[in-house]
N, C-alpha and C positions, 0 to 999 in steps of 0.2 A: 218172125221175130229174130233180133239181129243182139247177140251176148256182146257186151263190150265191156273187157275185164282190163284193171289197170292195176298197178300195185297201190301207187300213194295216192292221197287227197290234191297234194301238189300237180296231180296227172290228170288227176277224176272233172277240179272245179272249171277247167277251161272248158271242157265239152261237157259240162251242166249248164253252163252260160247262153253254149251254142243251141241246148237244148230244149223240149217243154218235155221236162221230166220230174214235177213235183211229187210224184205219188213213190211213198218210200214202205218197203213192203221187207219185214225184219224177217230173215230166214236163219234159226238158229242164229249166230251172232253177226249173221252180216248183212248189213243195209244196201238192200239193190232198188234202182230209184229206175222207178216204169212210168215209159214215154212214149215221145218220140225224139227222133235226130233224122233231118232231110225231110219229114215226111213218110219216115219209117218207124213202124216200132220197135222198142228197142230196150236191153235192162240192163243197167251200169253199175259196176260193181268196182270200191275199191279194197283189193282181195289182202293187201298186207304184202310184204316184202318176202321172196323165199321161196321155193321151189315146193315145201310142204303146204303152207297158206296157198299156193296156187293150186298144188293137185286138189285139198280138199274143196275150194270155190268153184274148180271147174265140176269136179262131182257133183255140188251143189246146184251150181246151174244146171245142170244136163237135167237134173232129175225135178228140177222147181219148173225148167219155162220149155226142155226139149228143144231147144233153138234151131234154126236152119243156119244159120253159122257163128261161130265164136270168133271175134276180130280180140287178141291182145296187143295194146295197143301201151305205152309208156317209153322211158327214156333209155337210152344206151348209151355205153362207151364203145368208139370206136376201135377198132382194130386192126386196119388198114389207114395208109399213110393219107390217099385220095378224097376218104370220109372226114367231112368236116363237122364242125357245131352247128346245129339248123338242121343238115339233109337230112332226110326218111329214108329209111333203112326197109324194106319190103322183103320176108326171110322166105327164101326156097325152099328152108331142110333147115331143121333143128339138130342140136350136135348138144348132149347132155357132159360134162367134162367128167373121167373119172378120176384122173389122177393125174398130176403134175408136180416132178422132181424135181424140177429145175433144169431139164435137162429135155425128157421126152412128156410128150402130154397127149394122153390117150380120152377115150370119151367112149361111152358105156351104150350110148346107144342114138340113131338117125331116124327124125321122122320126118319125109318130105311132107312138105308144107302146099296148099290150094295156093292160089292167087287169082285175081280176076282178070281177066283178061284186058278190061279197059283201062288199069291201074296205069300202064305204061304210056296213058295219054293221060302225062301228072303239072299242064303247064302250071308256072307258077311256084314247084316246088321242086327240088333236088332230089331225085330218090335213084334211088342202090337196089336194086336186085341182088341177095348170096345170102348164105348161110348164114345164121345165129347160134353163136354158142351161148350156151346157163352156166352158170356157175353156181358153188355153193356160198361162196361170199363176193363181195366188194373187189373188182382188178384195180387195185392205187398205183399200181409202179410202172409204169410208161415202159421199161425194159420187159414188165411181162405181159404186158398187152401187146405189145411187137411178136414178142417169140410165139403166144398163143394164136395171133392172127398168122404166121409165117408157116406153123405147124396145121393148121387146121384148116383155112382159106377162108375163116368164117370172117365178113366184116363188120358186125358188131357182138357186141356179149350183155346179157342181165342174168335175173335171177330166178326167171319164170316162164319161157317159152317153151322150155322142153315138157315142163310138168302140163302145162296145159295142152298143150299138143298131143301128149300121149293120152292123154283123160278122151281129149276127140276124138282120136282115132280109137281107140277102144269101143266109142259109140257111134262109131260109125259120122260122124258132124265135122264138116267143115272146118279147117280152123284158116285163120289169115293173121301172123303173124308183123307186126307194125312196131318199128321203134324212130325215136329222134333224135339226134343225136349231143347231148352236152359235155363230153367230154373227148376230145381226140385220142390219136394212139400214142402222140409224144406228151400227154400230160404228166405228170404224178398228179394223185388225188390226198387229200390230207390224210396223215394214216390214221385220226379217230374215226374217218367214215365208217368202217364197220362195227364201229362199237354203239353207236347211233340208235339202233332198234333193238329190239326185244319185243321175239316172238311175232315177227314179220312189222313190228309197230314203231312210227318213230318213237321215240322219248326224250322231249323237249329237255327233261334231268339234265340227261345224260350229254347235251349238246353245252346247256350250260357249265355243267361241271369240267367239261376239256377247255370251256374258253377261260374260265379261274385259270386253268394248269399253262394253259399257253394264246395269252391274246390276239399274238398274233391270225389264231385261225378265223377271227371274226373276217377278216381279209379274203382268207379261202371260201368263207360261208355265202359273205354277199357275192363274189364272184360266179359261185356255183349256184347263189340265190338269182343270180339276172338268168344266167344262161335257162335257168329250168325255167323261169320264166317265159320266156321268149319261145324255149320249145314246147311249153306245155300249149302256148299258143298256137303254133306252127300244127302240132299233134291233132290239135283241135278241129282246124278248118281243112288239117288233111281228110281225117276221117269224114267230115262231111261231106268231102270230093269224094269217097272213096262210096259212101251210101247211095250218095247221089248217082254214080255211074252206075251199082248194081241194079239200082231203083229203076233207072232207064235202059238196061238190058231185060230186067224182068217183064216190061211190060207188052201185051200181044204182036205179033208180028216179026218180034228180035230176031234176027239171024243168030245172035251172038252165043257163044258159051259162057255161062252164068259164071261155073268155075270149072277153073283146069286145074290138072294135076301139075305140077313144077316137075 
């Protein structure tokens, strides 16, 4: 059984498409939809926005299905100049942020990440091997997603890989961290983005009421609405490269190593 946690619905519905995953099984408040994906099985979960919504869904998981690995899998901004909008991001080592002055920016804690070893035969897609850093909110300001990528070496950032990462290793599970990338490191991001959710949820309210205050961001919205588009796509037929390669290392006679340590 193969955990596949994503934050948003916008992240979840491209690989429900991909998937035969109609059986939806209500665990305390969250709806995980049990399947398959590639010919694997498989239980999809989208966990909410935030590093607390991710620790408790990965608890959740471990203790509802015991997985043999947990892939998180959604979007990122990048933070190296190299990484564009589309590539997959494939994280080493998790880098939790603790504190940033404007000046220095430290991180509270490193957990190296599995990867599979056939991953790095990805025709067809762009993908990045390094570091992920979490943050506790939304990076909008292109000047600090520079400095943070400059300071840290990580090349992408969200809001949930460290929290699930550490839930795995705690139980001892796999984890395979997966992002894609919509936003570069010279963007700015509109500054209502992080007022957008509550309690890891989007709220539609709340998106309306900024565009009342400032029309102009309907401009930002559909922009940032193709790009998640295109990579919730791109996310989608990644992971099912990525099932598919474990699925034909697992089977009798593999020389291969399932998973390696980074």
């Amino acid at each position: 059984m193969i955990a596949i946690l994503v934050a948003v619905k916008q992240e979840l519905n491209p690989i429900l498409r991909l998937a035969d995953a109609r059986h939806i099984i209500r665990q305390e408040h969250f709806d995980f939809y049990e399947g398959t994906l590639a010919g694997e099985p498989v239980a999809l979960l989208a966990l909410g926005v935030g590093k607390e919504c991710a620790r408790i869904a990965a608890e959740m998981t471990v203790k509802c299905y015991r997985p043999d690995l947990i892939i998180n899998a959604g979007f990122g901004g990048a933070l190296q100049e190299r990484i564009r909008a589309g590539d997959i991001v494939i994280g080493t080592e998790a880098l939790d942020l603790s504190a940033d002055d404007g000046k220095d920016v430290r991180c509270r804690s490193s957990q190296s990440l599995f990867h599979h070893s056939a991953l790095e035969r990805n025709e067809g897609f762009q993908v990045h091997l390094g570091k992920m850093l979490t943050t506790d909110d939304m990076i909008l300001k292109a000047a600090r997603k520079i400095r943070m990528g400059n300071a840290t070496g990580a090349l992408t950032v969200d809001m949930e890989t460290s929290a699930i990462a550490a839930v795995a290793a705690a139980h001892n599970t796999p984890f395979l961290g997966l992002r894609c990338i919509t936003d570069t490191s010279r963007e700015n991001l509109p500054r209502e983005f992080n007022d957008f959710f509550v309690v890891g949820q989007l709220q539609p309210s709340r998106i309306l009421k900024s565009i009342s205050r400032r029309p102009r961001l309907v401009l930002d919205l559909a922009r940032m609405g193709y790009r998640a588009r295109r990579a919730g796509q791109t996310l989608a037929r990644f992971l099912v490269h990525v099932i598919t390669q474990i699925h034909a290392e697992q089977k009798p006679g593999s020389n291969q190593t399932v998973l390696i340590n980074s």
